[in-house]
C-alpha positions as CSV (number, residue, x, y, z in Angstrom):
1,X,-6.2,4.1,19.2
2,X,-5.4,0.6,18.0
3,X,-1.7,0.3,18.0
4,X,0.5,-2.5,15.6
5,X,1.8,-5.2,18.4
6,X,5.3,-4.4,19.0
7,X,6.0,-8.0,21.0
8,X,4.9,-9.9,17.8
9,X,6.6,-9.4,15.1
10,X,5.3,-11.3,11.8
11,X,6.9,-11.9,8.4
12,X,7.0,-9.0,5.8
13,X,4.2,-7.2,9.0
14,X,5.0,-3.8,7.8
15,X,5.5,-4.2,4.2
16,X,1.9,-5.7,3.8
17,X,0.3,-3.1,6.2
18,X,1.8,0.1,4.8
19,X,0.9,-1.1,0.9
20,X,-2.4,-2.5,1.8
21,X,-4.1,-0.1,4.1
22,X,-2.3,3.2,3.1
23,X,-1.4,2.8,-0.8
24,X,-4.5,1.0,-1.7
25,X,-3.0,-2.7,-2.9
26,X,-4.5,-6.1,-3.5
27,X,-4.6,-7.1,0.3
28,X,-7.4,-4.6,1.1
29,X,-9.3,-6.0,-1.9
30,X,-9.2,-9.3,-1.0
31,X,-10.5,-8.9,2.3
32,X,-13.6,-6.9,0.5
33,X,-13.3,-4.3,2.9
34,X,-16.0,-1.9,2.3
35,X,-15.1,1.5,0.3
36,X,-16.8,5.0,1.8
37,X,-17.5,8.4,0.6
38,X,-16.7,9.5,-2.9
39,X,-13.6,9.2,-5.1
40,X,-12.5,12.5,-5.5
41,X,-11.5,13.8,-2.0
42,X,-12.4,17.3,-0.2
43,X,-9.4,19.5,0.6
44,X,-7.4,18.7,3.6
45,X,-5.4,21.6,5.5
46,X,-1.8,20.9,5.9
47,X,-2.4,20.8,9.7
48,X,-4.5,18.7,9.8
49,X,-2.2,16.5,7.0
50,X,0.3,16.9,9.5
51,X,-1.3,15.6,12.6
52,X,-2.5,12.1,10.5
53,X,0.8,11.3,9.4
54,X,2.7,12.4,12.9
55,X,-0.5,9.7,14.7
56,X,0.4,6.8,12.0
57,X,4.2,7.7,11.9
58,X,3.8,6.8,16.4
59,X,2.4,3.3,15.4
60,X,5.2,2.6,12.7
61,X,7.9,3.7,14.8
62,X,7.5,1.1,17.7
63,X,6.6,-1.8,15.3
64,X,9.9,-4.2,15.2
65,X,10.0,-3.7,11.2
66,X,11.1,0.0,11.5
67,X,14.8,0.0,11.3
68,X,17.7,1.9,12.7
69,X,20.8,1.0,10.9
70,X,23.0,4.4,11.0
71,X,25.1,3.5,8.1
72,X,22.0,2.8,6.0
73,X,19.8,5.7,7.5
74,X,22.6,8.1,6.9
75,X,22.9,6.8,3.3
76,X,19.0,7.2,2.6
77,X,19.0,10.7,4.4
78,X,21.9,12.2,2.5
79,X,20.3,11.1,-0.6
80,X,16.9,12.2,0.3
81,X,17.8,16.1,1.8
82,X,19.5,17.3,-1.8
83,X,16.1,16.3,-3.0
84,X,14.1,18.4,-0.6
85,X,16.2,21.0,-0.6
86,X,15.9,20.7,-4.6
87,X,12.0,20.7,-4.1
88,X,12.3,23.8,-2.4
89,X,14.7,25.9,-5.0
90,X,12.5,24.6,-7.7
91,X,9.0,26.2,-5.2
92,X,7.3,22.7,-5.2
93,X,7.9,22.9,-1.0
94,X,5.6,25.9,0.1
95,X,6.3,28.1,3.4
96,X,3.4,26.7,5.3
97,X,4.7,23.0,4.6
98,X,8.2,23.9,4.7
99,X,8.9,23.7,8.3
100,X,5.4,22.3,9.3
101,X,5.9,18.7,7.5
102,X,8.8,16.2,8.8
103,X,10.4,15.9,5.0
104,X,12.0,12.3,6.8
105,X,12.9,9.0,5.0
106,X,12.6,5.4,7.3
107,X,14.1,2.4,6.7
108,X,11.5,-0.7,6.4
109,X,12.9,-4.2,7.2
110,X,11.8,-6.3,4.0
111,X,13.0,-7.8,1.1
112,X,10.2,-6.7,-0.6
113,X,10.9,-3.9,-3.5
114,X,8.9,-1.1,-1.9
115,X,8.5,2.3,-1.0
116,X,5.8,5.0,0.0
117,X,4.7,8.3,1.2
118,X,3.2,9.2,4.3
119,X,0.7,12.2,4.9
120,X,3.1,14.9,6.8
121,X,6.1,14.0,4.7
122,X,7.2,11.0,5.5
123,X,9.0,8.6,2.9
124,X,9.1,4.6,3.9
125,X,11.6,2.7,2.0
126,X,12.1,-0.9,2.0
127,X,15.7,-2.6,2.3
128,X,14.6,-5.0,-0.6
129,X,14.6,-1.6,-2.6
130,X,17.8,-0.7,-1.8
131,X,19.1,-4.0,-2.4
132,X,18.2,-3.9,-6.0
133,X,19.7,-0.7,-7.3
134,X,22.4,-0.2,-8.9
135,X,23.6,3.1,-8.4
136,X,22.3,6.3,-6.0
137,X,20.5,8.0,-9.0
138,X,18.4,5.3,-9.2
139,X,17.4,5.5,-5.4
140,X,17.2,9.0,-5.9
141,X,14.6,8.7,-9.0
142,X,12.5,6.3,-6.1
143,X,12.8,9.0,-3.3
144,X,12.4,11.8,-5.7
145,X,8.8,10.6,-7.2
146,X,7.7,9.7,-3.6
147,X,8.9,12.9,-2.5
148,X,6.8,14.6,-5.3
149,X,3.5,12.7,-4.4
150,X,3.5,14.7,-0.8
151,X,4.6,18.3,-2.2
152,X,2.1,17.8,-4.9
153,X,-0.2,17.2,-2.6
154,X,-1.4,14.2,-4.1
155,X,-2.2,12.6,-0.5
156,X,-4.1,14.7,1.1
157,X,-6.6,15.1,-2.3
158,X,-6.8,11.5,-2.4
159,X,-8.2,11.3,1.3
160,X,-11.8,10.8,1.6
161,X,-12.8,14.0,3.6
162,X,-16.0,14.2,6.0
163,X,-16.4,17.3,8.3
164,X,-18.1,15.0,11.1
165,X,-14.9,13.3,11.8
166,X,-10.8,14.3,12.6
167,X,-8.4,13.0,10.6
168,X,-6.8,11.7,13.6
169,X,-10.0,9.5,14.2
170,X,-9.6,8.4,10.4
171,X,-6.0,7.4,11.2
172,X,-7.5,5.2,14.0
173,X,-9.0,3.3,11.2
174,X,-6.4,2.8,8.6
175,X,-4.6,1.2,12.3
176,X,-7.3,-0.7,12.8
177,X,-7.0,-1.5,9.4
178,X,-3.9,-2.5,9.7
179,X,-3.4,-4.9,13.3
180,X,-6.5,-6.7,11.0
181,X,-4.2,-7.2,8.2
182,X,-1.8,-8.9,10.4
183,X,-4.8,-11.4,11.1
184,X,-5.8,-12.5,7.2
185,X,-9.3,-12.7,8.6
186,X,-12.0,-11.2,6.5
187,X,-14.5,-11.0,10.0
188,X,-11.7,-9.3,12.0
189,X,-11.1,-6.8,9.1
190,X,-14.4,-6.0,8.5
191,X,-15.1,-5.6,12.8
192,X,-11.6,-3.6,12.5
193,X,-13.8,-0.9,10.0
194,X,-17.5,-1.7,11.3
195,X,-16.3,-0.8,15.2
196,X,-14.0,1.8,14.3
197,X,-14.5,5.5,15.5
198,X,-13.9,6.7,12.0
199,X,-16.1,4.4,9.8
200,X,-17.7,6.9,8.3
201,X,-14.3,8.5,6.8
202,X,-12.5,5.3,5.8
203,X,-9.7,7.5,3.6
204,X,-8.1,5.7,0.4
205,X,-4.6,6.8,-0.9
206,X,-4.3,5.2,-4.3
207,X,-2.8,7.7,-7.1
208,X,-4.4,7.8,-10.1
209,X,-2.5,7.7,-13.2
210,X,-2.3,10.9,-13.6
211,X,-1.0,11.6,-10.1
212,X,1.8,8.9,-10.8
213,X,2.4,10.4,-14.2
214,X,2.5,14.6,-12.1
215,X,5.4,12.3,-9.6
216,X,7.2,11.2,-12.4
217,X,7.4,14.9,-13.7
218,X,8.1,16.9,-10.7
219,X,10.1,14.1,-9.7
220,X,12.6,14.2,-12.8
221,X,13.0,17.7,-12.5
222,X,14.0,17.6,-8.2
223,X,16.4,15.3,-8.8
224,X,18.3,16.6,-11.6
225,X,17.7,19.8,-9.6
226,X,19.2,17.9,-6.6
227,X,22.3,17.2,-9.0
228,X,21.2,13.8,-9.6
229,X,21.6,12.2,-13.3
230,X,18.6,11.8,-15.0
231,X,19.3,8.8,-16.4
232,X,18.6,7.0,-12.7
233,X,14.7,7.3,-13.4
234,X,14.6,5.9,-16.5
235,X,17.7,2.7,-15.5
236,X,15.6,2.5,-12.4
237,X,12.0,1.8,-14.6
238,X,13.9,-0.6,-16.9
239,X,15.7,-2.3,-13.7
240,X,12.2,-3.3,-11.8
241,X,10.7,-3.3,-15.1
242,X,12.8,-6.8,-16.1
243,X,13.1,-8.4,-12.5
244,X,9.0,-8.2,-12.3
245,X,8.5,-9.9,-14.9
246,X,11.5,-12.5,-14.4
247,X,10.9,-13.3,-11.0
248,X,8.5,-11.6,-9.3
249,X,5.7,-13.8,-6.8
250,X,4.4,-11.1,-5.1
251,X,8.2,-9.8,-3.9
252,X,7.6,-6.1,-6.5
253,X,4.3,-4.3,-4.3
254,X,5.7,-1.2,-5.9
255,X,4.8,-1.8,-9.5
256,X,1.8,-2.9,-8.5
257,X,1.3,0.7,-6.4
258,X,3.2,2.3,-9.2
259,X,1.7,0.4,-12.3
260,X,4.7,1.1,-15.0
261,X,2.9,1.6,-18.0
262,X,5.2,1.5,-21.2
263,X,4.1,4.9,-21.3
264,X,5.5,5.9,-18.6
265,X,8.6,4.2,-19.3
266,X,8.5,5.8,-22.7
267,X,8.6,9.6,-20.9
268,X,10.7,8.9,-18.7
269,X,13.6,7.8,-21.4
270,X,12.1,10.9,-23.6
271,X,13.0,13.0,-20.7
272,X,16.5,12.3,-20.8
273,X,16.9,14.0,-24.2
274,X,20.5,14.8,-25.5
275,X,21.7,13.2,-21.5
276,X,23.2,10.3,-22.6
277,X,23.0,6.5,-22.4
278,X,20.5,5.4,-19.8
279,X,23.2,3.2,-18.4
280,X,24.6,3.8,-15.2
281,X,27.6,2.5,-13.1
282,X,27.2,2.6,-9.3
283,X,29.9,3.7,-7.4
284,X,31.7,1.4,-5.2
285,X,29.9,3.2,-1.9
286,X,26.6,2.3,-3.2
287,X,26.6,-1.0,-4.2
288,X,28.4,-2.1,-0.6
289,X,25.2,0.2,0.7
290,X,23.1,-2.0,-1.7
291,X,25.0,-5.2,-0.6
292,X,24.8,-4.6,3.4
293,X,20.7,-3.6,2.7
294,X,20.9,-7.3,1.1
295,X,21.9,-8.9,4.1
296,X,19.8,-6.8,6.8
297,X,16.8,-7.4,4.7
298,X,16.3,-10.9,5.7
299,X,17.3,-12.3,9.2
300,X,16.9,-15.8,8.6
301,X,19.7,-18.3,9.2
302,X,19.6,-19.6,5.8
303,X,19.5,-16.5,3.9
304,X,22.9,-15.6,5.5
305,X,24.8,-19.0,5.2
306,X,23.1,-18.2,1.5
307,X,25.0,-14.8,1.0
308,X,28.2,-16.4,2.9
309,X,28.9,-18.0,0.0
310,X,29.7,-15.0,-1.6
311,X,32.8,-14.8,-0.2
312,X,34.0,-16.4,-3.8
313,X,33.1,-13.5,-5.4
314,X,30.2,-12.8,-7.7
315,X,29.6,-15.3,-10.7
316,X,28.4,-11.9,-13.0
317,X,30.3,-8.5,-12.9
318,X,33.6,-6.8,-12.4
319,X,35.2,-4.6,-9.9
320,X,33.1,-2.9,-7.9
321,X,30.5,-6.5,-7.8
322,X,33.4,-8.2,-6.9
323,X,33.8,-6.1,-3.9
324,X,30.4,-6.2,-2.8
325,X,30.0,-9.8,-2.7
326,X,32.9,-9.8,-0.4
327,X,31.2,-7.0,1.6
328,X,27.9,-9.0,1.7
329,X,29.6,-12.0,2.8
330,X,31.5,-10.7,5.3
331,X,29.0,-9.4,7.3
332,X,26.4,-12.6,6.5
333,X,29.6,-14.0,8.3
334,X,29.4,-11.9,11.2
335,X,25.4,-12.3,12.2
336,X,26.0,-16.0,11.7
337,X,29.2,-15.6,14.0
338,X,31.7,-17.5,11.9
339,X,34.2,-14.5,12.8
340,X,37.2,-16.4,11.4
341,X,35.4,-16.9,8.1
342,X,34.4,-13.2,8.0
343,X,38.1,-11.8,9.1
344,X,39.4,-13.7,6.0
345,X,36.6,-12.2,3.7
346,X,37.4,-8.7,5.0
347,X,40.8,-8.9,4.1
348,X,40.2,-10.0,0.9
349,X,37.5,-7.0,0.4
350,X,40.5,-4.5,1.6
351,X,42.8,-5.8,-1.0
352,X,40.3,-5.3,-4.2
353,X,39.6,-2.0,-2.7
354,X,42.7,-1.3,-2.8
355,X,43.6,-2.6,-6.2
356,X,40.6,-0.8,-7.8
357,X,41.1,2.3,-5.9
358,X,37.6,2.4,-4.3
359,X,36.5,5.6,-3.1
360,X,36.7,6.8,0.3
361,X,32.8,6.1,1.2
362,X,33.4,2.4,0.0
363,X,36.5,2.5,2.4
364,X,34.9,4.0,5.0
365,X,32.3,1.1,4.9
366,X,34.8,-1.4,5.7
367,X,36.3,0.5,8.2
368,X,32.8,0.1,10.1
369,X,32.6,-3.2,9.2
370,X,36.0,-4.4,10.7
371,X,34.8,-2.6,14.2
372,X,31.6,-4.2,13.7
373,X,33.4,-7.4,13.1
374,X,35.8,-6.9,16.9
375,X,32.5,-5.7,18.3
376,X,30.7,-9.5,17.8
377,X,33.5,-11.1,18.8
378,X,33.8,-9.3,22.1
379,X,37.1,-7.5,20.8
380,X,36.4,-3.6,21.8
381,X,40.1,-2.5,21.5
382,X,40.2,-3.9,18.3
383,X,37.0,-2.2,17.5
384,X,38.8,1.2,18.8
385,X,41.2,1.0,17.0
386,X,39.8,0.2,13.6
387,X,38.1,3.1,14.3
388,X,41.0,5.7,14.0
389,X,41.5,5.3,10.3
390,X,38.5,7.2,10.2
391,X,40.3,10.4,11.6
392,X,38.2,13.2,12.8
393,X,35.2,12.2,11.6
394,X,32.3,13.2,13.8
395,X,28.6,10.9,12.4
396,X,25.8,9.7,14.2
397,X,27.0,6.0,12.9
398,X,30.7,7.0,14.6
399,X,29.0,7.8,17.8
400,X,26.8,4.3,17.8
401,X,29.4,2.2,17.1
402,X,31.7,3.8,19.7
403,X,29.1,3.3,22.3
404,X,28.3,-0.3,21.4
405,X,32.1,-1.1,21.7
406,X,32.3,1.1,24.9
407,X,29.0,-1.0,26.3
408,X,31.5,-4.4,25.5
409,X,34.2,-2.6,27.4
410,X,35.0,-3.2,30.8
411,X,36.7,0.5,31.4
412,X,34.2,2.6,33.3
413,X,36.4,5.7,31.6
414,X,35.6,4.6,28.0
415,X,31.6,4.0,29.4
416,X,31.8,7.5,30.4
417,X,33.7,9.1,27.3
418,X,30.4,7.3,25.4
419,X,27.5,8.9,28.1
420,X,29.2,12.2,27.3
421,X,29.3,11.9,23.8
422,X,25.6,11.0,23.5
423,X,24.6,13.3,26.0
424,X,25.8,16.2,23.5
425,X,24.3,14.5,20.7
426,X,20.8,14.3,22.7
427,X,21.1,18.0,23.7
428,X,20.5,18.5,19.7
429,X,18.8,15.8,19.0
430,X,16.3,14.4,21.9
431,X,14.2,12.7,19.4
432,X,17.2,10.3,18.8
433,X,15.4,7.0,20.4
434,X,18.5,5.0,19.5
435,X,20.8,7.2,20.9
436,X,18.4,7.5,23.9
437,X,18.3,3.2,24.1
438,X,22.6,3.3,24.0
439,X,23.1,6.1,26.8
440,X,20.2,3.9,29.1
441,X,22.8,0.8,28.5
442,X,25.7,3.0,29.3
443,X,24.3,4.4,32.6
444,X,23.1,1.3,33.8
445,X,26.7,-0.1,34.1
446,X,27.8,2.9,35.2
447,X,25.9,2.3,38.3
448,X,23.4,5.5,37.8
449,X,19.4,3.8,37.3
450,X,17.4,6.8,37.8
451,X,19.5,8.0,34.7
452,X,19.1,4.8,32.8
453,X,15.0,4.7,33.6
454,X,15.2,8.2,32.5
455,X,16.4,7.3,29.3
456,X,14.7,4.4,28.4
457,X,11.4,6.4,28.9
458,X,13.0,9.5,26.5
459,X,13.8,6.4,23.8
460,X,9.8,5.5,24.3
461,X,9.3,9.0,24.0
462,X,10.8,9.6,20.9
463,X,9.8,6.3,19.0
464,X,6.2,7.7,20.0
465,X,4.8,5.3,22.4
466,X,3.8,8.0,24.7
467,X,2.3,5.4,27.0
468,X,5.3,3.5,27.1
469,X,7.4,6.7,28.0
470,X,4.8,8.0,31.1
471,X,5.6,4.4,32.2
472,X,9.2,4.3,32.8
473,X,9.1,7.8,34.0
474,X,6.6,7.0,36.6
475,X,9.4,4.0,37.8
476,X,11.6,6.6,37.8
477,X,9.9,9.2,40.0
478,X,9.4,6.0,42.6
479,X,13.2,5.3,42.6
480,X,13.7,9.1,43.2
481,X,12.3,9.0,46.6
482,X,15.2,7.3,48.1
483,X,17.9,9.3,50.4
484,X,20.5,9.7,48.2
485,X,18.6,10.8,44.4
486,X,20.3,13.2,42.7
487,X,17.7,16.2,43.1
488,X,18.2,17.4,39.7
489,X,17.8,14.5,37.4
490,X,14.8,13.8,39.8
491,X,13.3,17.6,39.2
492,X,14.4,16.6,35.4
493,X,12.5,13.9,35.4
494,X,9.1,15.3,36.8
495,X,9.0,18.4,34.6
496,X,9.1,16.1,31.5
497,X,6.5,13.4,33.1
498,X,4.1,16.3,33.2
499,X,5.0,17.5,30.0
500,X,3.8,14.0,28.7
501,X,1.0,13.8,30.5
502,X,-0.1,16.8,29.2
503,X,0.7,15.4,25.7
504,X,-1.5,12.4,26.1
505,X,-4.7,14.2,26.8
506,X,-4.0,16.7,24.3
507,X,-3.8,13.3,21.9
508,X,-6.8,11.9,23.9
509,X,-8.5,14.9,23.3
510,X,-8.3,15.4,19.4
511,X,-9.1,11.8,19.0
512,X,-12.0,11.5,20.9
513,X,-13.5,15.5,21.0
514,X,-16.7,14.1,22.9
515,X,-15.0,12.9,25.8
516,X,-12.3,9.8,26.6
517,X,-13.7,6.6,26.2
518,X,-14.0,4.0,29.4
519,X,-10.5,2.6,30.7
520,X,-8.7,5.1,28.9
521,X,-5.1,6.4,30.8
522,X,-6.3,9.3,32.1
């Protein structure tokens, strides 16, 4: 299977791929790449739905545009599971998808206001997009019509079906598809579909109109289901609806995905009947969410030293802008490692949230950001304790940031504390490949390698690169045969090596059913 190069990473990579080769955009048009089989797609089982979106989801996950930011993640997942659960009060989620499809949002590094949905349930959202809302109903009104797209099965009709070939060979195309994007070579896109073991089942997923019309619908009613305000779909429409045509160069892919038609924009306000103004006010949590999206968007030097300057304050807005400025400025301050300048800016965010009595998720958010602050400037007591105003708080973004200041610590009891914690966090969550990539770290000063090499083939594992994982677990079984190995994690280690191995030709197997092609891992 062609796989996106993890070791190169190119601007906006991911953005462009996803929206070109899997939501149908302009890119794909340009390079005149050639269309196959008829428009109106043959039904595809939810297995089989399954498997294609679990093989492109493997590709995404290792590509250095997929993001892992706990705080963000968290954010985007607890707004994203009232919706599913929402989806399945309101019977849009059947029993065979229900526990069969993954039903996970991903975090896309771009500033590019996007989003999309996967085959298998899977719900891509760009920083950029979070950057520009304004309060969580309008993210939700994004997540929420996305989300509605995959329960209406509006992806898997929209796939170009033909019986002579798997959908996991038609996913080797749209990657294909894809690494030629990268290129902006009409001759290497067209080899990537001529030479491609699925040619003759290229699959589209544009959404007609009157899919994004069914989205809009069954995506109003999850997330007022979900507890969500209405208003955020129709605020959200009117939001992008004014930046695209005020500024947009090509930075708004999702109206060109998600045409909105002024009648769209006309149902959506209908829809709100007797709710109220379509105005909304984001809470002080969100818009330091929206603010810290803003800066992790966009790694370049001069887009920082650009949002440093916020440390003024805002020209436009009150309260709760204010803050965020300062938020967004603080840590713009912190990856440019002018620590003085961002301890200065922090205080001044603690005082306004103190004098508008932010509430405690805005709080907690600077909290973080103080430990984040001690962790860059090789302060991990400091980090510690900034950390206890949190109390008894027990989050995944708790645990990371407590081993990344254990990492910067030179107490082999506080490494320890950190290896434990995660290792009870893996033991419930094994497909955590950042939690995987810390404990490797942690290990590796704690003087224990084969544990380390262990872990760094689980992180592998878990981010999909099955190749990558066989790898380090093969290093691993060669350091075990030394005189003193501990005999368990070495017995640990070849049970899962087979288990992989066994993985791989299963994969092998579905993708090429007449046998693995030449200089294939065997």
């Amino acid at each position: 299977m062609n796989r996106l190069n993890s070791t190169s990473p190119t601007k906006r990579a991911l953005a462009l791929l996803l929206s070109a080769a899997l939501l149908g955009q302009s890119a794909l048009a340009q390079v005149n790449l050639p269309a196959l089989g008829d428009s109106v797609s043959a039904d595809v089982s939810i297995g089989a739905e399954k498997k294609l979106g679990d093989s492109v989801m493997r590709q995404i996950r290792i590509d250095p545009d997929y993001i892992d930011d706990p705080l963000l993640l968290e954010y985007l997942q607890n707004t994203f599971q009232p919706l599913v659960t929402a989806a399945r009060k309101l019977g849009n989620i059947s029993d065979d998808t229900s526990d069969r499809f993954a039903w996970e949002p991903f975090l896309v590094r771009d500033k590019s206001v996007n989003a999309f949905a996967l085959p298998g349930g899977y719900i891509g959202v760009h920083l950029g997009l979070i950057a520009m809302t304004g309060a969580r109903d309008e993210l939700a009104s994004v997540l929420g019509h996305e989300l509605s797209h995959v329960t209406q099965r509006h992806i898997a009709r929209s796939i170009v079906g033909d019986s002579r070939n798997s959908l996991l060979a038609t996913a080797g195309l749209l990657l294909g598809i894809l690494a030629a994007a990268r290129s902006r070579s009409v001759d290497v896109a067209q080899a990537a579909v001529v030479g491609s073991q699925a040619a003759a089942a290229q699959a589209s997923l544009n959404f007609s109109r009157d899919m994004e019309r069914e989205a809009d619908r069954v995506g109003f009613q999850v997330m007022t289901q979900a507890g969500f305000a209405g208003a955020g779909m129709a605020s959200m429409f009117e939001r992008m609806e004014q930046a695209y045509h005020l500024m947009d160069s090509g930075a708004y892919p999702y109206l060109r995905s998600h045409p909105l038609t002024s009648e769209r924009i006309g149902e959506a306000r209908a829809r709100l009947g007797t709710q109220g103004e379509t105005k909304l006010i984001g809470t002080s949590e969100h818009v330091l969410m929206a603010a810290r999206a803003r800066v992790l968007m966009d790694q370049r030097a001069e887009a920082w030293r650009q949002l440093q300057g916020l440390d003024a304050g805002s020209r436009q807005g009150q309260g709760v802008d204010q803050l965020a400025a300062r938020y967004t400025s603080a840590l713009a301050s912190i990856k440019l490692r002018d620590f003085s300048r961002a301890e200065a800016t922090l205080k001044t965010a603690d005082a306004l949230a103190g004098m508008l009595g932010a509430d405690p998720g805005a709080r907690r958010l600077l909290t973080y950001l103080h430990a984040e602050l001690n962790l860059a400037r090789g302060q991990p007591a400091a980090g510690f304790a900034a950390l206890e105003a949190l109390g008894n708080e027990r989050s995944r973004p708790l645990l990371m940031i407590k081993s990344d200041l254990a990492q910067a610590d030179g107490r082999p009891e506080i490494k320890r504390d950190a290896a434990d914690a995660l290792q009870t966090h893996l033991s419930l969550n094994g497909h955590d490949a950042l939690a995987w990539q810390e404990i490797s770290t942690l290990w590796q000063q704690l003087n224990q390698p084969l544990r380390s090499v262990r872990a760094q083939g689980e992180a592998r594992a878990a981010l999909g690169d099955i190749n990558g994982a066989i790898d380090r677990l093969r290093s691993a079984m060669r350091q075990a045969r030394g005189r003193d190995t501990d005999q368990i994690e070495a017995s640990v280690i070849d049970a899962r090596l087979r288990s992989l191995l066994y993985e791989q030709r299963q994969m092998l197997a579905e993708m090429y059913p007449r046998g693995v092609p030449p200089g294939a891992e065997p």
